[in-house]
C-alpha positions as CSV (number, residue, x, y, z in Angstrom):
1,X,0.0,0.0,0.0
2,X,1.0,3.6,-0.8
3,X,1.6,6.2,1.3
4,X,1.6,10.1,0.3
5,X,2.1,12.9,2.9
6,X,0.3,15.9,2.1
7,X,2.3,18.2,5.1
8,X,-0.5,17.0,8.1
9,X,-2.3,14.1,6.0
10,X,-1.2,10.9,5.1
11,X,-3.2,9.5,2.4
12,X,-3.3,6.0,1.8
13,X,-3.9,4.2,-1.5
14,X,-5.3,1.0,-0.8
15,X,-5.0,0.0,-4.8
16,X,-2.7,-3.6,-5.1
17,X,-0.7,-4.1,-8.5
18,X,-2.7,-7.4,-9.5
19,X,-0.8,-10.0,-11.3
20,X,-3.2,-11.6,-14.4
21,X,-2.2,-15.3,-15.9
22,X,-3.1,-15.8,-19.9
23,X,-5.0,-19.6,-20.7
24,X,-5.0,-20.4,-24.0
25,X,-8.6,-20.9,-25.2
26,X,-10.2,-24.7,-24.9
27,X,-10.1,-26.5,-28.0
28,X,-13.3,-26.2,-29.8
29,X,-15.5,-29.4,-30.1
30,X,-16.1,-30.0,-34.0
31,X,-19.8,-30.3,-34.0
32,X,-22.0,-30.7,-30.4
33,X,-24.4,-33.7,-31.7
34,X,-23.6,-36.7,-30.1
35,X,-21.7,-34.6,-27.4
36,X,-21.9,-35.1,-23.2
37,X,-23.0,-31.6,-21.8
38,X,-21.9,-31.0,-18.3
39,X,-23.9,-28.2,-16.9
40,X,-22.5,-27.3,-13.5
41,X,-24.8,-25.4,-11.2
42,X,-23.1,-22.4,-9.1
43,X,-25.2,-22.2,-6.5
44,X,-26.6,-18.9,-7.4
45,X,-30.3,-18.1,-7.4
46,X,-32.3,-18.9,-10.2
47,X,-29.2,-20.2,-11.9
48,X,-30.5,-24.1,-11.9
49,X,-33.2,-22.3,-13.7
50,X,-31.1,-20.9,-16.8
51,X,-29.5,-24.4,-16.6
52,X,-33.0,-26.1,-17.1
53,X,-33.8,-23.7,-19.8
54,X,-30.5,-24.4,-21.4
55,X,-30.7,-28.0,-20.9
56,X,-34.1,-28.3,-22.8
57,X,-32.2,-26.2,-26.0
58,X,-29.4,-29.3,-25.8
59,X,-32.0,-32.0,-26.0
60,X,-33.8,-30.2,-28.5
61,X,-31.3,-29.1,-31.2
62,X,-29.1,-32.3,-30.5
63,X,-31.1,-35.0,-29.9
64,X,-28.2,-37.5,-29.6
65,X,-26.4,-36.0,-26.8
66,X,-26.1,-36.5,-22.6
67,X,-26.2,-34.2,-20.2
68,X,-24.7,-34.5,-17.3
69,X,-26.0,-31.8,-14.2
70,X,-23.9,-31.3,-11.3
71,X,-24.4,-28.4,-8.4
72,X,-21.7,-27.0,-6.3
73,X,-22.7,-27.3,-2.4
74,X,-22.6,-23.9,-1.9
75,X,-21.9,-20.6,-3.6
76,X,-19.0,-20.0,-2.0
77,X,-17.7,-22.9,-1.9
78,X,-15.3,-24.6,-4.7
79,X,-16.6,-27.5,-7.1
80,X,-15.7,-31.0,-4.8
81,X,-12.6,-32.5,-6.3
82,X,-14.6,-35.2,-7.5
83,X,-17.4,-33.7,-9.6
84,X,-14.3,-31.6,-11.2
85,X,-13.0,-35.0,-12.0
86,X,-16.1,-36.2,-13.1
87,X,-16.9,-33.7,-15.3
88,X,-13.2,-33.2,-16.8
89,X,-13.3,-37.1,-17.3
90,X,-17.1,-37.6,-19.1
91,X,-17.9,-34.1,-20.5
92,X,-16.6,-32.7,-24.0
93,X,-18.4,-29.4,-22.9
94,X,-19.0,-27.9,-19.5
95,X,-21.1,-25.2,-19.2
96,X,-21.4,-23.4,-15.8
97,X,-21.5,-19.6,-15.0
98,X,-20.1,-17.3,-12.4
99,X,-21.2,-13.6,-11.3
100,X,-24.7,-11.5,-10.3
C-alpha cells in the first residue's frame, strides 16, 4: 500500500498491483451432436433455472447427446474435487457460470 504525505495528511492508497495469468482458449468441439453436456450449477439463485432452460435447448437441437448436471454445495464454496473430476473425465463441454 502507498503512502503520500500531504504536510498533516497521510493518504493511503489502498489499490494492489494485481498479477493476471493468460490460458490459452479450450479447443473447440467439432460439431455438439452426439456430445456429453456438463452443466455445472453455481449455486446462485435462479441459476438451476437458466441451466433447465439451457438443458431443454441441448436435448432439442441435438437429440443424440447426454447431459450430465452437477451443483456445487454452496456458492462459496469450490466445485468437490470429484465432480471436477467427473466432469473433466465424461464431458466434451461444461457449461457453468459465475457472477450477479
Amino acid at each position: 500500500m502507498a503512502t503520500t504525505t500531504t504536510g498533516f495528511l497521510d493518504l493511503l492508497d489502498p489499490t494492489a498491483d494485481v498479477e493476471t495469468t493468460n490460458y490459452p482458449l479450450a479447443k473447440r468441439v467439432d460439431s455438439l451432436d452426439g456430445k456429453v453436456f456438463g452443466l455445472l450449477d453455481n449455486g446462485k439463485s435462479n441459476f438451476n433455472n437458466l441451466l433447465s432452460d439451457f438443458e431443454e435447448i441441448i436435448k432439442e437441437k441435438f437429440p443424440s447427446s447426454t447431459v450430465i448436471r452437477r451443483r456445487k454445495p454452496t456458492v462459496a464454496a469450490a466445485v468437490p474435487p470429484d465432480t471436477m473430476k467427473e466432469l473433466l473425465e465424461k464431458c466434451d463441454v461444461i457449461v457453468t457460470g459465475l457472477g450477479d
